[in-house]
C-alpha positions in Angstrom: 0.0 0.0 0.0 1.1 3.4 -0.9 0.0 6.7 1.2 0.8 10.2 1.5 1.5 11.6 5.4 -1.1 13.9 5.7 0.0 15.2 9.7 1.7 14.6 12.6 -0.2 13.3 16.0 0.7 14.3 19.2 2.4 11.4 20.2 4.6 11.3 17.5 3.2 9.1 14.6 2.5 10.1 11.1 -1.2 9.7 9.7 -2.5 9.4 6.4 -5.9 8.6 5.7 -6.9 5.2 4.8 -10.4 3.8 3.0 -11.6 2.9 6.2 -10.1 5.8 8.4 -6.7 7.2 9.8 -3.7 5.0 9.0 -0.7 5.6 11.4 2.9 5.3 10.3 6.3 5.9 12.6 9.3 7.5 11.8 7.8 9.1 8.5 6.6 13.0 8.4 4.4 15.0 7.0 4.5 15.4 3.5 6.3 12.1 2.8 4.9 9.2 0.2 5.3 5.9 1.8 4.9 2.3 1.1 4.6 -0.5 3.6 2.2 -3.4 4.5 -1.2 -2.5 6.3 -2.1 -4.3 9.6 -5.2 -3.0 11.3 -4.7 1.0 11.3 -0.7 0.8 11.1 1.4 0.7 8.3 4.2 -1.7 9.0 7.8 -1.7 7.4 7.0 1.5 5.3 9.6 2.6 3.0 10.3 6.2 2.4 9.2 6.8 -1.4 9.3 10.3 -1.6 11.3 12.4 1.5 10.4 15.2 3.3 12.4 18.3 3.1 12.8 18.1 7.0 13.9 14.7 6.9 17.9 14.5 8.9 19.7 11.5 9.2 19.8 10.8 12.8 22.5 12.4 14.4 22.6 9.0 17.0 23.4 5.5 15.9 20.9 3.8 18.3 18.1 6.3 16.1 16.4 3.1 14.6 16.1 0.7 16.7 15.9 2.1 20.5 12.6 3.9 21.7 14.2 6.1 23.7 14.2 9.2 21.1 11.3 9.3 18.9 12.0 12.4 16.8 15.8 12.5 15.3 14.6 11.9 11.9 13.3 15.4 11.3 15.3 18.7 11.5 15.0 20.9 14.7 13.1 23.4 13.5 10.3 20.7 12.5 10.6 19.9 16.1 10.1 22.9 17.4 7.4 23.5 15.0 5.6 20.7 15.8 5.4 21.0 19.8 4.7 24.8 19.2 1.0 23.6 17.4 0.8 20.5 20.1 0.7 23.3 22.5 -1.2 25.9 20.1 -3.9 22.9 19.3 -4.7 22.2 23.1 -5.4 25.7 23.7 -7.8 25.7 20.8 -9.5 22.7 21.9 -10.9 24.9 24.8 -11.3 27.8 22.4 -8.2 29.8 23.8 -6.3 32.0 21.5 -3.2 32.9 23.4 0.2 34.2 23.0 3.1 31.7 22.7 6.5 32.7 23.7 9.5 30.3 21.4 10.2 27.4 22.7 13.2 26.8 24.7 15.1 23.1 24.0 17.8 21.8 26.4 20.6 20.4 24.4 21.8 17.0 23.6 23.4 14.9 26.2 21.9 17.4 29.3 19.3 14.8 30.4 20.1 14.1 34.2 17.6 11.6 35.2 16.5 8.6 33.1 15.6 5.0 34.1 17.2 2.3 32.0 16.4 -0.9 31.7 18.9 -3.8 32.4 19.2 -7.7 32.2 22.2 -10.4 33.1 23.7 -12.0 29.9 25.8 -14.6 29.5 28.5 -12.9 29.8 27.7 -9.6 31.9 24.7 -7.7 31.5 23.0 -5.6 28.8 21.4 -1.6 29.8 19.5 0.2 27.9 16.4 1.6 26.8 13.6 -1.0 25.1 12.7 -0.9 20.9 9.6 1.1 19.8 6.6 -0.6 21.0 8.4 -3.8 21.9 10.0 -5.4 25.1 13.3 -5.7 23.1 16.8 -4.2 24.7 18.5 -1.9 23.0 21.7 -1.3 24.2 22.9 2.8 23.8 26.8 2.8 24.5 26.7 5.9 22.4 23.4 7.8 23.8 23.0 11.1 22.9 20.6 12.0 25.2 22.0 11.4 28.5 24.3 13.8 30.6 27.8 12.3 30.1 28.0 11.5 33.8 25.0 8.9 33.3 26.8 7.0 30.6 29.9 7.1 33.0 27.5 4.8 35.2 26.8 2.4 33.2 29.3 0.3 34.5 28.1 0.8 37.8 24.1 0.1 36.8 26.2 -3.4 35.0 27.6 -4.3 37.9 24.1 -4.2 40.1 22.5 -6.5 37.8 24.6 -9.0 37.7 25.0 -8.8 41.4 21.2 -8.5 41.8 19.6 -9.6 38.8 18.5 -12.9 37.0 18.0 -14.2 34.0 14.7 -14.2 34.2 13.7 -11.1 34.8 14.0 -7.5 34.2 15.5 -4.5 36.3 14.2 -1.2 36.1 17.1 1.4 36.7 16.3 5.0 37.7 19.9 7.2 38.2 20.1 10.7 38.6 23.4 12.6 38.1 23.7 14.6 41.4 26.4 17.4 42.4 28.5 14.1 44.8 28.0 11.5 41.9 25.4 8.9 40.8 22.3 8.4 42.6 20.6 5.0 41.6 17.3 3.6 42.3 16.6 0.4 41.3 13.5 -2.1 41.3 12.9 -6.0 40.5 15.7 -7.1 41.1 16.3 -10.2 43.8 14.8 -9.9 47.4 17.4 -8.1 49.5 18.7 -9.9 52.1 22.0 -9.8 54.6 24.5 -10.8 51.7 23.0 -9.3 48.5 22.8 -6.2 51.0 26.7 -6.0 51.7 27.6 -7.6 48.0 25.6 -4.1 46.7 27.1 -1.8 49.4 30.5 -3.2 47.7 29.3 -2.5 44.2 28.3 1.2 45.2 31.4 2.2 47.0 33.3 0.5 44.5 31.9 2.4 41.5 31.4 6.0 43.7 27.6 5.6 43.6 26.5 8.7 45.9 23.2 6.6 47.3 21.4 3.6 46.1 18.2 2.4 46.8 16.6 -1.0 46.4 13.1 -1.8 45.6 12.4 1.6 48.2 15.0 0.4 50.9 18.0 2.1 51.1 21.0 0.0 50.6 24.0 2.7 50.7 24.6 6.2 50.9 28.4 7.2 50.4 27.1 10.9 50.7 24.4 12.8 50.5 23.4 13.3 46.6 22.8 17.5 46.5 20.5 18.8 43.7 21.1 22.7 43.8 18.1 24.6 44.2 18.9 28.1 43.8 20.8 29.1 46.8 19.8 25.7 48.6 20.9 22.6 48.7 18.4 19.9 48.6 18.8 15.9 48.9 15.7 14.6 47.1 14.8 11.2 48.2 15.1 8.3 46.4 12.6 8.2 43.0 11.4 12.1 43.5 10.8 13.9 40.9 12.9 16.3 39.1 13.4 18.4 36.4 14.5 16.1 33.6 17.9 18.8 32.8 19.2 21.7 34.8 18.4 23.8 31.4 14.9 23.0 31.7 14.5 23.6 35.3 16.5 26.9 34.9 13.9 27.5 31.7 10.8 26.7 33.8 12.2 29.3 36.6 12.7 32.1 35.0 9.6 32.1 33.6 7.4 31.4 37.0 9.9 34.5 38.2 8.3 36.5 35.4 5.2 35.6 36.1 5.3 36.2 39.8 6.9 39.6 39.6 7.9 41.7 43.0 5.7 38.9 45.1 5.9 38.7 48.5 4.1 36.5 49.6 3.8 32.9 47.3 2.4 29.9 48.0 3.8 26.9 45.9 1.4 24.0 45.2 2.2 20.4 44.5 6.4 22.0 45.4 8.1 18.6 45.2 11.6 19.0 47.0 11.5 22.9 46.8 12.4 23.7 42.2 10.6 26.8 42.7 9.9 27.3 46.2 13.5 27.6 47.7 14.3 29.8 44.2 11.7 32.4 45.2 12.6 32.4 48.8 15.2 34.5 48.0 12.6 37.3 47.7 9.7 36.3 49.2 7.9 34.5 52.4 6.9 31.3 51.0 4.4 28.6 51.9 4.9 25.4 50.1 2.7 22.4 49.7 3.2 18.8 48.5 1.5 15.5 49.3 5.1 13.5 49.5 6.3 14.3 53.4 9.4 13.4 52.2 9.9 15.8 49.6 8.6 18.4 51.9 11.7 16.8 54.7 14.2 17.8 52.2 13.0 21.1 50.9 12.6 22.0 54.7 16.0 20.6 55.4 17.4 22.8 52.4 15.8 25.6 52.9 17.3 25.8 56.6 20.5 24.9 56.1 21.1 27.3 53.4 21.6 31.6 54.4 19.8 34.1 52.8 16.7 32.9 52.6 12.9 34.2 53.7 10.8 32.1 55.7 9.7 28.9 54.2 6.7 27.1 55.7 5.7 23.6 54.3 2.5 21.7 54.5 2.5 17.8 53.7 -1.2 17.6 52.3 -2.9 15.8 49.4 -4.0 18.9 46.7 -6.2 16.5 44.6 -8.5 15.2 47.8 -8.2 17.9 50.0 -7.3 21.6 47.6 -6.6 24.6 49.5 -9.6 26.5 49.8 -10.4 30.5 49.2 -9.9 31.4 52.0 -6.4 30.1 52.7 -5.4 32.4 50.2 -6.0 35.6 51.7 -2.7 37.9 51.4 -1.2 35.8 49.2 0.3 37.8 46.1 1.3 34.8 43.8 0.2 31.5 43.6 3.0 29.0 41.8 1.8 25.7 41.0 2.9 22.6 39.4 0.9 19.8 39.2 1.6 16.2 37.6 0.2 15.1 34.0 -3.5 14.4 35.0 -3.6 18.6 36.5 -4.9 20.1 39.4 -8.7 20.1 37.8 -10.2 20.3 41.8 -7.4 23.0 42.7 -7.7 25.2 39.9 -11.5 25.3 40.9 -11.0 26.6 44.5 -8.0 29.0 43.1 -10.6 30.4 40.6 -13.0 31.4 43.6 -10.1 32.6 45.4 -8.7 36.8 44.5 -4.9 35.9 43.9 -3.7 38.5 41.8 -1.1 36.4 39.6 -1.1 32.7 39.2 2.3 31.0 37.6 0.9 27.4 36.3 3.9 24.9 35.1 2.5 21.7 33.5 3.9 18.6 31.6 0.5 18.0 29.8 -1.0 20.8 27.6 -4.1 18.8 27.6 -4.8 18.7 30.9 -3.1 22.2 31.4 -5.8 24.1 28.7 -8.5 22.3 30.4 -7.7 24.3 33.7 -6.7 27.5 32.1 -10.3 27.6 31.0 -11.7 27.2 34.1 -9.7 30.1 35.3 -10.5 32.3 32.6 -14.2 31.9 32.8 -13.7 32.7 36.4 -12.0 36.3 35.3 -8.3 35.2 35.0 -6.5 36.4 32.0 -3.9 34.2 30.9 -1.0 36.6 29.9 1.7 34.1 27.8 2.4 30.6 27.6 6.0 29.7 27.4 6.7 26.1 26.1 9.9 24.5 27.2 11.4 21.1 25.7 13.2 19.0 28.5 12.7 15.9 26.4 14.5 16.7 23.5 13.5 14.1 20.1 10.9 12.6 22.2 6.6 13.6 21.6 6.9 15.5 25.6 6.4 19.3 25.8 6.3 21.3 29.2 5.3 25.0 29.6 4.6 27.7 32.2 2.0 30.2 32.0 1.0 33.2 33.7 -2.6 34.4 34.7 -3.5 37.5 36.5 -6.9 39.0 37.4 
Protein backbone atom coordinates (compact mmCIF):
# COMPACT_ATOMS: atom_id res chain seq x y z
CA UNK A 1 0.00 0.00 0.00
CA UNK A 2 1.10 3.43 -0.85
CA UNK A 3 0.02 6.74 1.18
CA UNK A 4 0.81 10.18 1.50
CA UNK A 5 1.47 11.63 5.38
CA UNK A 6 -1.10 13.88 5.72
CA UNK A 7 -0.01 15.16 9.74
CA UNK A 8 1.71 14.57 12.61
CA UNK A 9 -0.22 13.30 16.04
CA UNK A 10 0.67 14.32 19.16
CA UNK A 11 2.41 11.36 20.18
CA UNK A 12 4.64 11.32 17.54
CA UNK A 13 3.19 9.06 14.63
CA UNK A 14 2.54 10.09 11.15
CA UNK A 15 -1.18 9.75 9.66
CA UNK A 16 -2.50 9.37 6.35
CA UNK A 17 -5.88 8.61 5.75
CA UNK A 18 -6.95 5.17 4.78
CA UNK A 19 -10.41 3.82 3.03
CA UNK A 20 -11.56 2.91 6.24
CA UNK A 21 -10.11 5.79 8.43
CA UNK A 22 -6.67 7.21 9.79
CA UNK A 23 -3.71 5.05 9.04
CA UNK A 24 -0.72 5.57 11.44
CA UNK A 25 2.93 5.33 10.30
CA UNK A 26 6.28 5.89 12.58
CA UNK A 27 9.27 7.52 11.81
CA UNK A 28 7.84 9.12 8.54
CA UNK A 29 6.62 13.01 8.44
CA UNK A 30 4.44 15.03 7.01
CA UNK A 31 4.47 15.35 3.45
CA UNK A 32 6.32 12.07 2.80
CA UNK A 33 4.89 9.24 0.17
CA UNK A 34 5.35 5.86 1.82
CA UNK A 35 4.88 2.33 1.11
CA UNK A 36 4.65 -0.54 3.65
CA UNK A 37 2.19 -3.37 4.53
CA UNK A 38 -1.18 -2.53 6.27
CA UNK A 39 -2.07 -4.26 9.56
CA UNK A 40 -5.22 -3.01 11.26
CA UNK A 41 -4.73 1.04 11.26
CA UNK A 42 -0.74 0.79 11.07
CA UNK A 43 1.35 0.72 8.27
CA UNK A 44 4.23 -1.70 9.01
CA UNK A 45 7.83 -1.69 7.43
CA UNK A 46 7.01 1.52 5.32
CA UNK A 47 9.61 2.62 3.00
CA UNK A 48 10.30 6.25 2.43
CA UNK A 49 9.20 6.81 -1.42
CA UNK A 50 9.30 10.31 -1.63
CA UNK A 51 11.32 12.41 1.45
CA UNK A 52 10.38 15.21 3.27
CA UNK A 53 12.44 18.26 3.12
CA UNK A 54 12.75 18.07 6.99
CA UNK A 55 13.86 14.70 6.89
CA UNK A 56 17.91 14.54 8.87
CA UNK A 57 19.70 11.50 9.22
CA UNK A 58 19.81 10.79 12.79
CA UNK A 59 22.45 12.42 14.36
CA UNK A 60 22.64 8.99 16.95
CA UNK A 61 23.43 5.53 15.90
CA UNK A 62 20.86 3.76 18.30
CA UNK A 63 18.09 6.26 16.11
CA UNK A 64 16.45 3.09 14.63
CA UNK A 65 16.09 0.69 16.65
CA UNK A 66 15.88 2.11 20.45
CA UNK A 67 12.56 3.89 21.72
CA UNK A 68 14.19 6.06 23.66
CA UNK A 69 14.16 9.17 21.09
CA UNK A 70 11.30 9.26 18.92
CA UNK A 71 12.05 12.39 16.76
CA UNK A 72 15.80 12.53 15.30
CA UNK A 73 14.55 11.92 11.87
CA UNK A 74 13.30 15.42 11.29
CA UNK A 75 15.28 18.73 11.52
CA UNK A 76 15.00 20.86 14.69
CA UNK A 77 13.10 23.40 13.50
CA UNK A 78 10.34 20.74 12.54
CA UNK A 79 10.62 19.92 16.07
CA UNK A 80 10.09 22.95 17.39
CA UNK A 81 7.37 23.51 15.02
CA UNK A 82 5.58 20.67 15.82
CA UNK A 83 5.41 20.99 19.80
CA UNK A 84 4.69 24.83 19.16
CA UNK A 85 0.99 23.57 17.36
CA UNK A 86 0.75 20.50 20.09
CA UNK A 87 0.68 23.33 22.53
CA UNK A 88 -1.19 25.92 20.06
CA UNK A 89 -3.95 22.94 19.32
CA UNK A 90 -4.68 22.18 23.11
CA UNK A 91 -5.36 25.71 23.74
CA UNK A 92 -7.83 25.73 20.82
CA UNK A 93 -9.54 22.68 21.91
CA UNK A 94 -10.95 24.86 24.77
CA UNK A 95 -11.30 27.80 22.38
CA UNK A 96 -8.15 29.84 23.84
CA UNK A 97 -6.33 31.96 21.52
CA UNK A 98 -3.19 32.89 23.41
CA UNK A 99 0.17 34.24 22.99
CA UNK A 100 3.08 31.73 22.69
CA UNK A 101 6.48 32.68 23.68
CA UNK A 102 9.47 30.27 21.44
CA UNK A 103 10.15 27.41 22.72
CA UNK A 104 13.19 26.75 24.65
CA UNK A 105 15.12 23.08 23.99
CA UNK A 106 17.79 21.81 26.44
CA UNK A 107 20.65 20.44 24.36
CA UNK A 108 21.84 16.96 23.61
CA UNK A 109 23.37 14.86 26.18
CA UNK A 110 21.92 17.42 29.27
CA UNK A 111 19.35 14.82 30.44
CA UNK A 112 20.07 14.07 34.18
CA UNK A 113 17.64 11.62 35.22
CA UNK A 114 16.46 8.59 33.08
CA UNK A 115 15.56 4.97 34.07
CA UNK A 116 17.19 2.34 32.00
CA UNK A 117 16.41 -0.90 31.65
CA UNK A 118 18.88 -3.77 32.43
CA UNK A 119 19.21 -7.67 32.22
CA UNK A 120 22.22 -10.44 33.06
CA UNK A 121 23.68 -12.03 29.93
CA UNK A 122 25.82 -14.59 29.52
CA UNK A 123 28.51 -12.86 29.77
CA UNK A 124 27.68 -9.62 31.92
CA UNK A 125 24.68 -7.68 31.54
CA UNK A 126 22.97 -5.59 28.83
CA UNK A 127 21.39 -1.60 29.80
CA UNK A 128 19.52 0.18 27.93
CA UNK A 129 16.45 1.65 26.78
CA UNK A 130 13.57 -1.03 25.05
CA UNK A 131 12.68 -0.94 20.87
CA UNK A 132 9.63 1.08 19.84
CA UNK A 133 6.63 -0.65 21.02
CA UNK A 134 8.40 -3.81 21.93
CA UNK A 135 10.02 -5.42 25.13
CA UNK A 136 13.32 -5.67 23.08
CA UNK A 137 16.84 -4.19 24.70
CA UNK A 138 18.51 -1.93 23.03
CA UNK A 139 21.74 -1.31 24.23
CA UNK A 140 22.87 2.83 23.81
CA UNK A 141 26.78 2.80 24.55
CA UNK A 142 26.68 5.91 22.43
CA UNK A 143 23.39 7.83 23.78
CA UNK A 144 22.99 11.08 22.91
CA UNK A 145 20.61 11.97 25.16
CA UNK A 146 22.03 11.41 28.47
CA UNK A 147 24.26 13.76 30.55
CA UNK A 148 27.77 12.29 30.09
CA UNK A 149 27.96 11.50 33.84
CA UNK A 150 25.05 8.88 33.30
CA UNK A 151 26.76 7.01 30.63
CA UNK A 152 29.90 7.08 33.02
CA UNK A 153 27.52 4.84 35.19
CA UNK A 154 26.83 2.41 33.16
CA UNK A 155 29.26 0.25 34.52
CA UNK A 156 28.06 0.81 37.83
CA UNK A 157 24.10 0.07 36.84
CA UNK A 158 26.21 -3.45 34.99
CA UNK A 159 27.57 -4.32 37.91
CA UNK A 160 24.09 -4.17 40.08
CA UNK A 161 22.53 -6.54 37.75
CA UNK A 162 24.60 -9.02 37.74
CA UNK A 163 24.96 -8.83 41.40
CA UNK A 164 21.15 -8.51 41.84
CA UNK A 165 19.63 -9.62 38.84
CA UNK A 166 18.48 -12.93 37.05
CA UNK A 167 18.04 -14.18 33.99
CA UNK A 168 14.66 -14.24 34.23
CA UNK A 169 13.67 -11.05 34.84
CA UNK A 170 14.00 -7.51 34.17
CA UNK A 171 15.50 -4.51 36.33
CA UNK A 172 14.21 -1.21 36.10
CA UNK A 173 17.14 1.38 36.70
CA UNK A 174 16.35 5.00 37.67
CA UNK A 175 19.86 7.23 38.15
CA UNK A 176 20.13 10.71 38.62
CA UNK A 177 23.43 12.57 38.06
CA UNK A 178 23.71 14.62 41.43
CA UNK A 179 26.36 17.41 42.36
CA UNK A 180 28.53 14.10 44.78
CA UNK A 181 28.03 11.48 41.88
CA UNK A 182 25.38 8.91 40.77
CA UNK A 183 22.27 8.42 42.65
CA UNK A 184 20.61 5.01 41.57
CA UNK A 185 17.31 3.59 42.32
CA UNK A 186 16.64 0.42 41.32
CA UNK A 187 13.46 -2.08 41.34
CA UNK A 188 12.93 -5.99 40.46
CA UNK A 189 15.73 -7.10 41.15
CA UNK A 190 16.25 -10.24 43.78
CA UNK A 191 14.77 -9.93 47.42
CA UNK A 192 17.38 -8.06 49.47
CA UNK A 193 18.73 -9.87 52.11
CA UNK A 194 21.97 -9.80 54.57
CA UNK A 195 24.52 -10.82 51.73
CA UNK A 196 23.04 -9.32 48.47
CA UNK A 197 22.83 -6.23 51.05
CA UNK A 198 26.74 -6.02 51.75
CA UNK A 199 27.60 -7.55 48.02
CA UNK A 200 25.55 -4.07 46.72
CA UNK A 201 27.14 -1.78 49.41
CA UNK A 202 30.50 -3.25 47.70
CA UNK A 203 29.33 -2.46 44.23
CA UNK A 204 28.25 1.23 45.23
CA UNK A 205 31.37 2.17 47.02
CA UNK A 206 33.25 0.51 44.49
CA UNK A 207 31.88 2.36 41.51
CA UNK A 208 31.40 5.95 43.72
CA UNK A 209 27.60 5.63 43.59
CA UNK A 210 26.47 8.70 45.91
CA UNK A 211 23.24 6.64 47.28
CA UNK A 212 21.43 3.62 46.09
CA UNK A 213 18.16 2.44 46.78
CA UNK A 214 16.61 -0.97 46.39
CA UNK A 215 13.14 -1.83 45.64
CA UNK A 216 12.41 1.57 48.15
CA UNK A 217 15.00 0.45 50.87
CA UNK A 218 18.02 2.13 51.11
CA UNK A 219 21.04 0.01 50.55
CA UNK A 220 23.96 2.67 50.74
CA UNK A 221 24.64 6.23 50.91
CA UNK A 222 28.36 7.23 50.41
CA UNK A 223 27.13 10.90 50.68
CA UNK A 224 24.39 12.77 50.48
CA UNK A 225 23.41 13.25 46.60
CA UNK A 226 22.76 17.45 46.46
CA UNK A 227 20.52 18.76 43.70
CA UNK A 228 21.09 22.67 43.77
CA UNK A 229 18.13 24.57 44.22
CA UNK A 230 18.91 28.10 43.81
CA UNK A 231 20.85 29.11 46.76
CA UNK A 232 19.78 25.67 48.56
CA UNK A 233 20.91 22.58 48.71
CA UNK A 234 18.44 19.86 48.59
CA UNK A 235 18.84 15.87 48.88
CA UNK A 236 15.70 14.65 47.09
CA UNK A 237 14.77 11.16 48.17
CA UNK A 238 15.10 8.31 46.37
CA UNK A 239 12.62 8.17 43.02
CA UNK A 240 11.36 12.08 43.48
CA UNK A 241 10.84 13.89 40.94
CA UNK A 242 12.95 16.34 39.08
CA UNK A 243 13.35 18.39 36.37
CA UNK A 244 14.54 16.13 33.65
CA UNK A 245 17.88 18.80 32.81
CA UNK A 246 19.21 21.68 34.78
CA UNK A 247 18.39 23.78 31.44
CA UNK A 248 14.92 23.03 31.66
CA UNK A 249 14.47 23.56 35.33
CA UNK A 250 16.46 26.92 34.87
CA UNK A 251 13.90 27.53 31.74
CA UNK A 252 10.83 26.70 33.77
CA UNK A 253 12.23 29.30 36.65
CA UNK A 254 12.71 32.12 34.98
CA UNK A 255 9.64 32.13 33.59
CA UNK A 256 7.39 31.36 37.05
CA UNK A 257 9.90 34.52 38.25
CA UNK A 258 8.33 36.48 35.44
CA UNK A 259 5.20 35.60 36.13
CA UNK A 260 5.26 36.18 39.78
CA UNK A 261 6.88 39.59 39.61
CA UNK A 262 7.90 41.66 43.00
CA UNK A 263 5.71 38.91 45.10
CA UNK A 264 5.95 38.75 48.46
CA UNK A 265 4.15 36.54 49.60
CA UNK A 266 3.76 32.92 47.29
CA UNK A 267 2.39 29.92 48.04
CA UNK A 268 3.80 26.94 45.85
CA UNK A 269 1.40 24.00 45.17
CA UNK A 270 2.17 20.40 44.55
CA UNK A 271 6.35 22.01 45.43
CA UNK A 272 8.08 18.61 45.21
CA UNK A 273 11.58 18.98 47.02
CA UNK A 274 11.46 22.86 46.79
CA UNK A 275 12.36 23.67 42.22
CA UNK A 276 10.61 26.81 42.74
CA UNK A 277 9.94 27.27 46.24
CA UNK A 278 13.52 27.65 47.65
CA UNK A 279 14.28 29.77 44.25
CA UNK A 280 11.68 32.39 45.20
CA UNK A 281 12.58 32.44 48.82
CA UNK A 282 15.20 34.54 47.95
CA UNK A 283 12.63 37.25 47.74
CA UNK A 284 9.71 36.34 49.19
CA UNK A 285 7.89 34.46 52.38
CA UNK A 286 6.88 31.27 50.99
CA UNK A 287 4.36 28.65 51.86
CA UNK A 288 4.91 25.37 50.06
CA UNK A 289 2.69 22.40 49.68
CA UNK A 290 3.21 18.77 48.50
CA UNK A 291 1.47 15.55 49.30
CA UNK A 292 5.10 13.54 49.48
CA UNK A 293 6.31 14.29 53.35
CA UNK A 294 9.38 13.43 52.21
CA UNK A 295 9.92 15.80 49.59
CA UNK A 296 8.58 18.37 51.91
CA UNK A 297 11.73 16.83 54.75
CA UNK A 298 14.20 17.77 52.19
CA UNK A 299 12.95 21.08 50.91
CA UNK A 300 12.64 22.05 54.70
CA UNK A 301 15.96 20.55 55.45
CA UNK A 302 17.43 22.82 52.37
CA UNK A 303 15.84 25.61 52.91
CA UNK A 304 17.25 25.79 56.60
CA UNK A 305 20.54 24.94 56.14
CA UNK A 306 21.14 27.29 53.41
CA UNK A 307 21.65 31.56 54.36
CA UNK A 308 19.80 34.09 52.81
CA UNK A 309 16.66 32.86 52.56
CA UNK A 310 12.87 34.17 53.69
CA UNK A 311 10.75 32.05 55.73
CA UNK A 312 9.66 28.89 54.22
CA UNK A 313 6.69 27.13 55.69
CA UNK A 314 5.70 23.65 54.28
CA UNK A 315 2.53 21.70 54.53
CA UNK A 316 2.48 17.84 53.70
CA UNK A 317 -1.17 17.58 52.25
CA UNK A 318 -2.92 15.82 49.42
CA UNK A 319 -3.97 18.89 46.70
CA UNK A 320 -6.20 16.53 44.56
CA UNK A 321 -8.46 15.21 47.78
CA UNK A 322 -8.18 17.86 49.95
CA UNK A 323 -7.28 21.63 47.61
CA UNK A 324 -6.59 24.64 49.49
CA UNK A 325 -9.57 26.46 49.80
CA UNK A 326 -10.40 30.53 49.25
CA UNK A 327 -9.90 31.44 52.03
CA UNK A 328 -6.39 30.10 52.67
CA UNK A 329 -5.41 32.35 50.17
CA UNK A 330 -6.02 35.60 51.68
CA UNK A 331 -2.65 37.86 51.38
CA UNK A 332 -1.24 35.80 49.24
CA UNK A 333 0.33 37.77 46.07
CA UNK A 334 1.25 34.83 43.81
CA UNK A 335 0.20 31.50 43.58
CA UNK A 336 2.96 29.02 41.78
CA UNK A 337 1.81 25.69 41.02
CA UNK A 338 2.95 22.64 39.36
CA UNK A 339 0.94 19.81 39.23
CA UNK A 340 1.63 16.20 37.58
CA UNK A 341 0.19 15.07 34.00
CA UNK A 342 -3.53 14.41 35.01
CA UNK A 343 -3.57 18.58 36.48
CA UNK A 344 -4.92 20.09 39.43
CA UNK A 345 -8.74 20.12 37.84
CA UNK A 346 -10.24 20.27 41.82
CA UNK A 347 -7.37 22.95 42.66
CA UNK A 348 -7.69 25.24 39.95
CA UNK A 349 -11.46 25.29 40.87
CA UNK A 350 -10.97 26.62 44.47
CA UNK A 351 -7.95 29.03 43.06
CA UNK A 352 -10.59 30.45 40.62
CA UNK A 353 -12.99 31.43 43.60
CA UNK A 354 -10.09 32.57 45.37
CA UNK A 355 -8.66 36.81 44.46
CA UNK A 356 -4.87 35.90 43.93
CA UNK A 357 -3.72 38.51 41.78
CA UNK A 358 -1.11 36.41 39.60
CA UNK A 359 -1.09 32.69 39.24
CA UNK A 360 2.25 31.02 37.62
CA UNK A 361 0.94 27.40 36.33
CA UNK A 362 3.86 24.87 35.10
CA UNK A 363 2.55 21.72 33.51
CA UNK A 364 3.89 18.56 31.65
CA UNK A 365 0.47 18.04 29.75
CA UNK A 366 -1.01 20.78 27.56
CA UNK A 367 -4.12 18.75 27.59
CA UNK A 368 -4.82 18.70 30.93
CA UNK A 369 -3.09 22.20 31.36
CA UNK A 370 -5.78 24.07 28.70
CA UNK A 371 -8.53 22.28 30.43
CA UNK A 372 -7.72 24.26 33.72
CA UNK A 373 -6.75 27.45 32.12
CA UNK A 374 -10.35 27.56 30.99
CA UNK A 375 -11.69 27.20 34.06
CA UNK A 376 -9.71 30.14 35.28
CA UNK A 377 -10.46 32.30 32.62
CA UNK A 378 -14.22 31.89 32.80
CA UNK A 379 -13.67 32.68 36.36
CA UNK A 380 -12.04 36.29 35.30
CA UNK A 381 -8.27 35.18 34.95
CA UNK A 382 -6.49 36.43 31.96
CA UNK A 383 -3.89 34.18 30.85
CA UNK A 384 -1.05 36.61 29.92
CA UNK A 385 1.68 34.13 27.82
CA UNK A 386 2.40 30.64 27.64
CA UNK A 387 5.95 29.66 27.36
CA UNK A 388 6.66 26.12 26.13
CA UNK A 389 9.93 24.46 27.20
CA UNK A 390 11.44 21.06 25.65
CA UNK A 391 13.16 18.99 28.47
CA UNK A 392 12.72 15.87 26.36
CA UNK A 393 14.54 16.73 23.46
CA UNK A 394 13.51 14.07 20.11
CA UNK A 395 10.87 12.65 22.20
CA UNK A 396 6.60 13.60 21.61
CA UNK A 397 6.91 15.49 25.64
CA UNK A 398 6.42 19.26 25.83
CA UNK A 399 6.25 21.32 29.17
CA UNK A 400 5.27 24.97 29.63
CA UNK A 401 4.56 27.67 32.16
CA UNK A 402 2.02 30.23 32.04
CA UNK A 403 0.97 33.19 33.72
CA UNK A 404 -2.58 34.39 34.67
CA UNK A 405 -3.50 37.50 36.46
CA UNK A 406 -6.93 39.03 37.37
Amino acid sequence: MILTIERLGHLGDAIAQGENGPIFVAQVLPGEVVEGELKGDKLLNARIVTPSADRVRPPCAHARTCGGCLMQHATDDFVVAWKTEVVRSALAGQGLDVPLRPILTSPPKSRRRATLAGRRTKSGAMIGFHARGSDALVAVPNCLLLHPDLMAAFPALEALVVTGGSRKTELALTITRSLAGADASVTGGKPLDGQLRLELARVAEAHGLARLTWDGEGVALRTAPMQAMGRAMVAPPPGAFLQATEQGQADLLTAVQDAVGGAKRITDLFAGSGTFALPLSEQAEVHAVEGDAAMIAALDKGWRQADGLKRITSEVRDLFRRPLEPDEFKKVQAVVIDPPRAGAEAQTKTLAGSKVPVIAYVSCNPVTFARDAKTLISAGYSLDWVQPVDQFRWSSHVELAARFSL
